[in-house]
C-alpha positions as CSV (number, residue, x, y, z in Angstrom):
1,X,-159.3,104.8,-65.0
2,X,-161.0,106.4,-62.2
3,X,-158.2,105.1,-59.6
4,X,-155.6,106.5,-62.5
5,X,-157.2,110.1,-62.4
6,X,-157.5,110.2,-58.4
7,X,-153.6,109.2,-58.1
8,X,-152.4,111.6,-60.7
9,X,-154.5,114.7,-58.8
10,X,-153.1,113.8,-55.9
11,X,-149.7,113.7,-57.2
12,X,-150.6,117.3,-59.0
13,X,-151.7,118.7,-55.9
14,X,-149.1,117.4,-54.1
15,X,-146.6,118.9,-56.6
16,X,-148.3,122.3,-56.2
17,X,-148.5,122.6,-52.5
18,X,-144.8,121.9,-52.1
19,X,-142.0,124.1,-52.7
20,X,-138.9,124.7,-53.0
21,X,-137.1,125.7,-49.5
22,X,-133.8,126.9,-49.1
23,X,-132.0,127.2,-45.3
24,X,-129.0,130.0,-44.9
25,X,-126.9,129.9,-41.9
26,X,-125.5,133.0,-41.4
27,X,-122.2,133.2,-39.3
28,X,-121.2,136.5,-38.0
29,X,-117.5,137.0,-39.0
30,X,-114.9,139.9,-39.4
31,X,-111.5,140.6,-41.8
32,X,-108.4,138.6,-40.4
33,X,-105.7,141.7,-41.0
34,X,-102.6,140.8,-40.5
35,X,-98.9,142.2,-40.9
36,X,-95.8,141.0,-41.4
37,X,-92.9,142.9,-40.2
38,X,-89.1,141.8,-40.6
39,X,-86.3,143.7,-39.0
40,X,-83.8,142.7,-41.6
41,X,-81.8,145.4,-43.6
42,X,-79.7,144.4,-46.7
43,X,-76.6,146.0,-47.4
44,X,-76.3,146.7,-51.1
45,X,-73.7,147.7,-53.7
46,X,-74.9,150.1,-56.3
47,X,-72.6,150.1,-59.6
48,X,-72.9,151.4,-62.9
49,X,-75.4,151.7,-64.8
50,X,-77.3,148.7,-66.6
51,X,-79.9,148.6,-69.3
52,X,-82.1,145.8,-71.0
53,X,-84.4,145.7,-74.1
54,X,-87.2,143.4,-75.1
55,X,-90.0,143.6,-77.9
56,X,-93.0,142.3,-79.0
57,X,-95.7,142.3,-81.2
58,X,-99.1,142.5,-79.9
59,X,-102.5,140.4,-81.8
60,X,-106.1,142.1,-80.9
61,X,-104.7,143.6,-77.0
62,X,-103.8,140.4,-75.7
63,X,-102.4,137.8,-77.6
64,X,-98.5,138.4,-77.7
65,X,-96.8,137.1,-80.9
66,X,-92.9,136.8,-80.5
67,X,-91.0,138.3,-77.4
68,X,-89.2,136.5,-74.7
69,X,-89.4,133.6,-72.7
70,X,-87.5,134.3,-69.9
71,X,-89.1,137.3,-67.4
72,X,-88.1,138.7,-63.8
73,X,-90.5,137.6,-60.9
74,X,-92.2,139.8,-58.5
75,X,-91.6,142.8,-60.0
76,X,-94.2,145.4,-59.6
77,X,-94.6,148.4,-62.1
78,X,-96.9,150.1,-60.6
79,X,-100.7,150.4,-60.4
80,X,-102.2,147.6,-59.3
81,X,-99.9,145.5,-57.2
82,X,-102.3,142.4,-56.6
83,X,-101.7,138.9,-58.3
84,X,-104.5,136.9,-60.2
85,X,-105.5,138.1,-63.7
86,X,-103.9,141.3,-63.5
87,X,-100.2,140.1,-65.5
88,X,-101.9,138.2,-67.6
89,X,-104.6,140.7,-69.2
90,X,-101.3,143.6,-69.2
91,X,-99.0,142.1,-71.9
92,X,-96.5,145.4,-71.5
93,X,-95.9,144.3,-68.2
94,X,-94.8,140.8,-69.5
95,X,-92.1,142.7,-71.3
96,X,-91.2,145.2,-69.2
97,X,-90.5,142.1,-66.4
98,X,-88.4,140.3,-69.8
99,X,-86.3,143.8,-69.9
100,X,-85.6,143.9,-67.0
101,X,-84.5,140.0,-66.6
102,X,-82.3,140.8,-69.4
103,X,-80.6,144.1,-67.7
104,X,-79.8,141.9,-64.6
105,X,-78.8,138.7,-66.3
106,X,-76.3,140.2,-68.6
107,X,-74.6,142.5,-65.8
108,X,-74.3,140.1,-63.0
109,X,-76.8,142.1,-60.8
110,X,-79.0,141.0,-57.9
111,X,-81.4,144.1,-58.6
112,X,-82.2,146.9,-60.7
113,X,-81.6,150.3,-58.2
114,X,-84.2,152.9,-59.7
115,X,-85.2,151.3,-62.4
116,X,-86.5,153.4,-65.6
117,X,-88.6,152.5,-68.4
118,X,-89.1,153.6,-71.9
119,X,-91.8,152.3,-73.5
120,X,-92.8,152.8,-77.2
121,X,-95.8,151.4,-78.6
122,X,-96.8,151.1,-82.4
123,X,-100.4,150.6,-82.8
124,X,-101.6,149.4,-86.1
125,X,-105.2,148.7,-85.1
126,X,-105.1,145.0,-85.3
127,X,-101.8,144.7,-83.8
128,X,-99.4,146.5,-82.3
129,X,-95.5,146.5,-81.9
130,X,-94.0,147.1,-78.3
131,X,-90.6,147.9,-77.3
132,X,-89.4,148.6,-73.5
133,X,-86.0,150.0,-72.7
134,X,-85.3,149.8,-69.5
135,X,-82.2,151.8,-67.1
136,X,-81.0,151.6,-63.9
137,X,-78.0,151.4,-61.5
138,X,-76.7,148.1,-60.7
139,X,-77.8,146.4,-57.7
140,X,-75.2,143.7,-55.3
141,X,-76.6,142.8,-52.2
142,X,-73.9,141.8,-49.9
143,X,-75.3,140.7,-46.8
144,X,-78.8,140.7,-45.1
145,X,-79.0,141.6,-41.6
């Protein structure tokens, strides 16, 4: 019992005496900026003008019930231009981008030239209704330089 006692004192003050030790290796760095700069220059058409609608109905701010499944690509609408989350937390700005697909797929266009959009909003506290309207001047391009 004795040889028990000695070995589990050891072990206890063995336990105590150590620590836990952590090692950071710091590097010194700096921000990579970078710029990309292209001399190209498009030559576009501008026609009449176009116009697109799309709608949908909005569950608790962020769950969107309905709409569209088709949407225009790298788009920006303003504010924050970043990527991640930002699209995904903003349903309007999934269907402002399905307007817009519609305005361009149903006129034949490459672009939207000045695009406008209405936006009406319904808000029935658990839900809410969202319409976009959106107007511009066709866009061709017909070469890239």
């Amino acid at each position: 019992m004795d040889k028990i006692f000695k070995f589990a004192t050891l072990g206890l003050v063995i336990a105590i005496s150590s620590g836990c030790v952590s090692y950071n290796a710091s590097q010194p760095s700096s921000p990579i900026e970078s710029a990309v700069k292209t001399d190209l220059k498009a030559d576009v058409t501008v026609g009449e003008e176009i116009t697109g609608k799309s709608a949908v109905n909005i569950l608790f701010g962020v769950l969107k019930i309905g709409g569209d499944n088709q949407f225009v690509d790298g788009v920006s609408y303003g504010g924050d231009s970043g990527g991640g989350l930002s699209g995904l937390l903003d349903p309007v700005a999934a269907v402002k981008s399905a307007a817009a697909y519609k305005a361009v797929k149903s006129s034949g266009a490459d672009l939207i030239i000045a695009p406008r959009y209405e936006v009406t909003q319904k808000d029935y506290f658990i839900f809410k209704q969202v319409d976009v309207t959106v107007k511009g001047n066709k866009g061709n391009i017909r070469s890239i330089r």
